[in-house]
N, C-alpha and C positions, 0 to 999 in steps of 0.2 A: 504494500500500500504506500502511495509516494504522500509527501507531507504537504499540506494545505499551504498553499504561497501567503509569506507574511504577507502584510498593506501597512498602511500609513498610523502613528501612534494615536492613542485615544486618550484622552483626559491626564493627558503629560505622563502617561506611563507608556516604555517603549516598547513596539511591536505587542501594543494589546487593542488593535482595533478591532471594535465587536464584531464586523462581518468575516474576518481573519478569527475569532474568538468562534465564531459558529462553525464555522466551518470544522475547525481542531472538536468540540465537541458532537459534530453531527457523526465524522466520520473515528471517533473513537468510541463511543455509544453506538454506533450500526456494528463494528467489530464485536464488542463484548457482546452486544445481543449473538450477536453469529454463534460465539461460543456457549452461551447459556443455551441456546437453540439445540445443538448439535449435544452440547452434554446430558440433557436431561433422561435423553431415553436411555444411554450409557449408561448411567449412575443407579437409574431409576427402574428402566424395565417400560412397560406399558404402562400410557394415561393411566392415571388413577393410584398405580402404585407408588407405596413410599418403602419399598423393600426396600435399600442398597446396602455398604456394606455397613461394618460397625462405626466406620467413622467419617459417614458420609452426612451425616445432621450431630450435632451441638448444640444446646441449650446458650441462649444470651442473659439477658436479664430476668427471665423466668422461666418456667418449664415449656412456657405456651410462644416462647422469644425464639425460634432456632433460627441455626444458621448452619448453611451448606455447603459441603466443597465445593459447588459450584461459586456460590458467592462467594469467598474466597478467591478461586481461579479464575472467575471474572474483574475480582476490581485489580488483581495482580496484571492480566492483558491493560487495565486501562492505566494503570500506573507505569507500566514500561514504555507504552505509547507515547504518555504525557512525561515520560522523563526522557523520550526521543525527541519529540517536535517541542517540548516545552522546559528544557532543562531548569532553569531558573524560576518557575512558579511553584508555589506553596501546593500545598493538596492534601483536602480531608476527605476521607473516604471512611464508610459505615463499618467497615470492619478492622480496616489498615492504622485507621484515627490517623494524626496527624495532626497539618496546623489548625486548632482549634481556634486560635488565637490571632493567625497571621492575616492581618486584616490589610494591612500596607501591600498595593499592587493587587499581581491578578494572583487570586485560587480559584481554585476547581475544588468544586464539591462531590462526591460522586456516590452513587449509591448502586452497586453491583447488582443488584435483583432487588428491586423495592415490590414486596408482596412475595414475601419468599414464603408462606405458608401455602400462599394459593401455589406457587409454584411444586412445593413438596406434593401438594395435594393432585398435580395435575390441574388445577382450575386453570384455564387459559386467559388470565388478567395479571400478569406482572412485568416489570419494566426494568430498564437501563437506563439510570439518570446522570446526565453529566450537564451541572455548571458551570462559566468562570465568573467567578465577581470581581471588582476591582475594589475595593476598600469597601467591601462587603454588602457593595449592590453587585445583584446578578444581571449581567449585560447577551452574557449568550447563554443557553440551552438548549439541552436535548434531550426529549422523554422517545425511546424506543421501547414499543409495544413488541414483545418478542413473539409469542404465538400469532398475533397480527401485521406482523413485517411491518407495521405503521409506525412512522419517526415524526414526533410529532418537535418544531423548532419555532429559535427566536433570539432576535436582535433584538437591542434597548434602541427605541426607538425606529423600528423597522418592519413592525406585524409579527404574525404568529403564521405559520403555516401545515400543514397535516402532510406526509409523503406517503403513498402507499404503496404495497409490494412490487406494483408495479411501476415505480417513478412518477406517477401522475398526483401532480402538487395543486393543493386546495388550498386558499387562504382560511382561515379560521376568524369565527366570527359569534360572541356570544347571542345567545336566544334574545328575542326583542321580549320576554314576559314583562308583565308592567303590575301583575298582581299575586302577593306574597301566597294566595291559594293556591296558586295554580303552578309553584314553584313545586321540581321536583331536585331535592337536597340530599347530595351524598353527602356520607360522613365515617369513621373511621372511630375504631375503640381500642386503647391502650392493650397492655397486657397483663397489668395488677389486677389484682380484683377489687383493690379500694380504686382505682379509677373508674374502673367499669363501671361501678356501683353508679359511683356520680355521671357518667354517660348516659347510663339508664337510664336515671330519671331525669335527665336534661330533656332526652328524647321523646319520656314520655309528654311533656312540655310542649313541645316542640311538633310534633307529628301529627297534630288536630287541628294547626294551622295550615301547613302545606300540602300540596297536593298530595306527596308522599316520598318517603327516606329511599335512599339506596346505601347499601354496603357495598362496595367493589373489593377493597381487600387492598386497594395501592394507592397512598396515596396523590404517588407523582401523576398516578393515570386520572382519577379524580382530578386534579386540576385539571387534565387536559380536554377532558369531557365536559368542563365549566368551558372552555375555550370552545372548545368544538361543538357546543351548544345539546350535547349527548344530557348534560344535567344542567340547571339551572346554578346551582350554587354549590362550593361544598363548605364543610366545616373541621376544625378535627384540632384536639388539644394532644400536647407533647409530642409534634412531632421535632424529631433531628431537623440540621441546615442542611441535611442530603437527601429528605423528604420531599424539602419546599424549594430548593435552590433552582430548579430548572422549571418547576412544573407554574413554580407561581408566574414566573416572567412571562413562560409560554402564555396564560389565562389573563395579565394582563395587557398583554399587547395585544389580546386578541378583544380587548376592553369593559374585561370585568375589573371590578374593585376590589382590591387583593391588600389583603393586611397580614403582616408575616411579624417574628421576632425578630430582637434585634441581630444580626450574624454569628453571634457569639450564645447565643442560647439554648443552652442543651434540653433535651427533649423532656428530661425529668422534670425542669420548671413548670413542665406543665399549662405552655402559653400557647393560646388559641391562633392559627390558620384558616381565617375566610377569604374566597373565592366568590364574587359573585355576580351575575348579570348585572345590570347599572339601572335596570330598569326596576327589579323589587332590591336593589343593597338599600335604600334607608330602611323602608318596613323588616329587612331582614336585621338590621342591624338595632332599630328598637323591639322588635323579639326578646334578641339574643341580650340585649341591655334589662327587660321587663322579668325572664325569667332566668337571668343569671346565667346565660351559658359564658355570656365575654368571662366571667372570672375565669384565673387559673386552676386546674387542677393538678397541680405536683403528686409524684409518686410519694 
């Protein structure tokens, strides 16, 4: 794979102009999909099965947290990549960790398989997320949909766009909804059970207003579904900067109302990610003020 041609610098940091930035993440996010693609029946055996061998799943922060060789040998392709074509940038990545902290210049965020349960399970919704930010705004991303060869991308200030298997590029463009009924809201649930709890009952809150919830299980894919007008809005407390670093950009260039933490906040804080059409974000966002979903929920 030959290396994305630099361009010209971006907000006085050298050779990080975001269409040269999209580019380095479009085509290192289509690679590690390639490999999560190709490994899973490997590891795995046939859809549905989560045989592999003894040390092909690990537990993370709970029993219900894993994590898999594949993810692992996925963000390892995208850190050899990014320390080919991009020697000198920082880079956090969901398993590798990293600069947590390196907010000066460009990072890449990156997240090897976001919905790696769905993927153990076989469910065909999970992703390859790769952003760079420059002092901790994200300016380029890329959500690759792996069982759907869809690469969904985005310039800071440039649009959002959808690629599908077969090269034919869509611009992305949130739902015109204008009424908080008729909203239909993904959202995502931790893996504590004292989070859950408080998810629950946000939900139940929550669910007799809009038209109706979706669970997808990703939630870089959730934001892109907000972009691509697949969902109205999403929401979803703790997540990681490898969560939301590509998928929020995507959703807001494609011109929802995107409220994220600040770069630096880890997931445990417990601080809320909304996505949403522009057309119900106030009534969503006096909701979510009326029945307490904006607080945090920390582990």
């Amino acid at each position: 794979m030959h290396a994305p041609q630099s361009r010209d610098t971006a907000r006085g940091h050298a050779d990080a102009d975001p269409q040269h930035l999209l580019e380095v993440a479009v085509a290192v996010a289509q690679e590690a999909a390639a490999h999560v693609r190709a490994r899973r029946p490997e590891v795995f055996g046939l859809v549905g099965s989560r045989v592999g061998s003894g040390d092909s799943v690990a537990s993370k922060s709970s029993p219900t947290d894993p994590v898999t060789v594949v993810d692992t040998e996925a963000e390892n392709v995208i850190r050899e990549r990014l320390a080919q074509w991009r020697p000198v940038d920082a880079i956090l990545g969901e398993e590798g960790g990293g600069e947590a902290d390196s907010l000066d210049g460009v990072r890449w965020v990156v997240d090897p398989i976001d919905g790696t349960v769905n993927f153990l399970y076989g469910v065909p919704a999970y992703a390859v997320s790769v952003a760079a930010q420059i002092d901790g705004v994200s300016v380029a991303g890329a959500v690759v949909d792996v069982a759907a060869h869809t690469t969904y991308s985005a310039a800071l200030g440039s649009g959002a766009t959808m690629t599908d298997g077969e090269g034919r590029v869509s611009e992305l463009r949130c739902n015109p909804v204008s009424e908080l009924s008729m909203t239909l809201l993904a959202t995502g649930f931790g893996y504590g059970a004292g989070r859950r709890a408080v998810q629950g009952a946000l939900i139940r809150d929550v669910l007799p207003r809009v038209r109706d919830i979706r669970r997808i299980g990703s939630a870089a894919l959730d934001l892109c579904m907000v972009a691509s007008g697949r969902v109205d809005a999403h929401f979803e407390h703790g997540l990681s900067p490898w969560d939301w670093a590509a998928g929020s950009l995507i959703a807001a260039e494609a011109g929802a109302r995107v409220r994220v933490p600040s770069p630096h906040t880890p997931g445990t804080d417990g601080e809320i990610v909304v996505a949403a059409a522009p057309g119900i974000a106030d009534a969503l966002d006096e909701l979510f003020a009326e029945v307490g979903v904006d607080r945090p929920i920390p582990e």
